[in-house]
C-alpha positions as CSV (number, residue, x, y, z in Angstrom):
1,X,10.6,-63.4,-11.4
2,X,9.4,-63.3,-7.7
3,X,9.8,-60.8,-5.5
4,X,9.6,-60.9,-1.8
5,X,7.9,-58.5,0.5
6,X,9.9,-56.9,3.5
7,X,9.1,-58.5,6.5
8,X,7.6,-56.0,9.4
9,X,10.6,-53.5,10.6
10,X,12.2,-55.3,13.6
11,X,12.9,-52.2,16.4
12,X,16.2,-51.4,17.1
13,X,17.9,-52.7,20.5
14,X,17.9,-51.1,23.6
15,X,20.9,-49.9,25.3
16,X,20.7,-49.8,28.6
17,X,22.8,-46.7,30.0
18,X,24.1,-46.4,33.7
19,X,25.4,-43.8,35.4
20,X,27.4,-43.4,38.8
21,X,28.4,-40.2,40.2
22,X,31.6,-41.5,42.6
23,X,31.1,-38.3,45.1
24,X,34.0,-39.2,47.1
25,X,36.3,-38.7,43.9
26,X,34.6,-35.1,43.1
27,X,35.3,-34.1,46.9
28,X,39.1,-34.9,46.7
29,X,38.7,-33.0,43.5
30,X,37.1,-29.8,44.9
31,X,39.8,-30.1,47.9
32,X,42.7,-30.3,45.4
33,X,41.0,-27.1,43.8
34,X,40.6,-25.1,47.5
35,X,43.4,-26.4,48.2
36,X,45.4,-24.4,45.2
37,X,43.3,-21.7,45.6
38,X,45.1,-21.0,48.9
39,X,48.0,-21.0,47.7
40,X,47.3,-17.0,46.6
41,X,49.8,-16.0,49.1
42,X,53.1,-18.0,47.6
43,X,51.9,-16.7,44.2
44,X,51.5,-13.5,45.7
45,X,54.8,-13.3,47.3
46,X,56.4,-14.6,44.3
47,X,54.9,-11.9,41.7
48,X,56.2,-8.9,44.5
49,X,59.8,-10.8,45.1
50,X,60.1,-10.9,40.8
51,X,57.9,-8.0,39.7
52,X,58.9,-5.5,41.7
53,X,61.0,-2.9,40.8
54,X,61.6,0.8,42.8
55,X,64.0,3.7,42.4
56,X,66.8,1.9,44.2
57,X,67.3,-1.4,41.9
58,X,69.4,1.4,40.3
59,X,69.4,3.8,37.0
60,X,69.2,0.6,34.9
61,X,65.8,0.0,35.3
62,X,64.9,3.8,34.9
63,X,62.9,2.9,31.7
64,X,61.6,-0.4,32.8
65,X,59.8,0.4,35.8
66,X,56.8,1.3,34.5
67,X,56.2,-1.2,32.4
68,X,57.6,-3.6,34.9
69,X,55.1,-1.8,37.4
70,X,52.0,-2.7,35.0
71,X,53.6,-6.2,34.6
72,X,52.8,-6.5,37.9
73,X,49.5,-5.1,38.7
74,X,48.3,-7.3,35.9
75,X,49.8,-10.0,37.3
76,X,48.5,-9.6,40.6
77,X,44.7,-9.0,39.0
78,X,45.0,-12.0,37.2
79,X,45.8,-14.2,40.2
80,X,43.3,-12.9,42.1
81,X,41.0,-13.4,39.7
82,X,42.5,-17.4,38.9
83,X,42.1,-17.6,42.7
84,X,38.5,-16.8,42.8
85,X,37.9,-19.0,40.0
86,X,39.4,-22.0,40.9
87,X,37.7,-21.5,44.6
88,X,34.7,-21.2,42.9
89,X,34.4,-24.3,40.4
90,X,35.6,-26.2,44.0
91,X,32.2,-25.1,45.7
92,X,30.6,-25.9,42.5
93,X,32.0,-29.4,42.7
94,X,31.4,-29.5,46.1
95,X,27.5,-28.9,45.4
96,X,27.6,-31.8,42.7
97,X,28.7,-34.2,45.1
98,X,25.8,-33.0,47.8
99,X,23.5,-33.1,45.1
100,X,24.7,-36.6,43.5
101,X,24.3,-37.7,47.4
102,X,20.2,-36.0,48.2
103,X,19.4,-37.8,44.8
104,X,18.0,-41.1,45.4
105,X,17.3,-44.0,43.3
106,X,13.7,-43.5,41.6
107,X,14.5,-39.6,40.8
108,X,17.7,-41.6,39.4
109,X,16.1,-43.5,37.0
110,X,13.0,-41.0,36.7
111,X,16.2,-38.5,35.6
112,X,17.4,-41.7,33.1
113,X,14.7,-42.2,31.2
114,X,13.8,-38.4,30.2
115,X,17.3,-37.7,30.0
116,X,19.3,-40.7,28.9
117,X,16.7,-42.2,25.9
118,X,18.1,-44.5,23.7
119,X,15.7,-42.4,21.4
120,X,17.8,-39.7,19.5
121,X,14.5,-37.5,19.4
122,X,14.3,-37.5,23.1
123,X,17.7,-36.0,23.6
């Protein structure tokens, strides 16, 4: 019985990866994001038109105001802090794009090769 030796280990293909940053798309993003987060004031208006409650809504709401009250501070806190949020991750988006832009080609592919290896041990 004969056996046969393994022939020399044959390396595994190369992928090549790509990668293209479309700027202009993450700008309209980052607008549609500054864009909501100006929109505070018609959330505003509508959290003081439905969570608003004084002694003159009448003797019904007696025992609701307060928690109606903290309803409403909470809600306002929250949507200024949604607002500041979503105007924030727009000028972070906005920086990706300028940086995505300053990057040129060779820092590219110098970026590529460290950080896109086809070698799992390099990642």
């Amino acid at each position: 019985m004969t056996t046969t030796e393994p022939g020399p280990a044959q390396p595994l293909p190369v992928k090549k990866y790509s990668f293209h940053a479309d700027t202009a798309a993450i700008r309209k993003c980052a607008k549609v994001y500054h864009d909501l987060a100006d929109t505070k004031n018609t959330l505003t208006n509508y959290i003081n038109k439905w969570l608003t409650v004084d002694a003159s809504d009448g003797v019904i709401f007696v025992l609701l105001r307060n928690v109606i009250n903290d309803a409403h501070s909470d809600t306002l806190k929250n949507a200024e802090t949604l607002e500041k949020l979503v105007d924030d991750s727009a000028d972070e988006l906005d920086g990706v794009a300028k940086m995505y832009d300053q990057t040129d080609t060779s820092k590219a592919a110098a970026f590529d090769r460290v950080n896109c290896s086809p070698n799992p041990s390099n990642v």
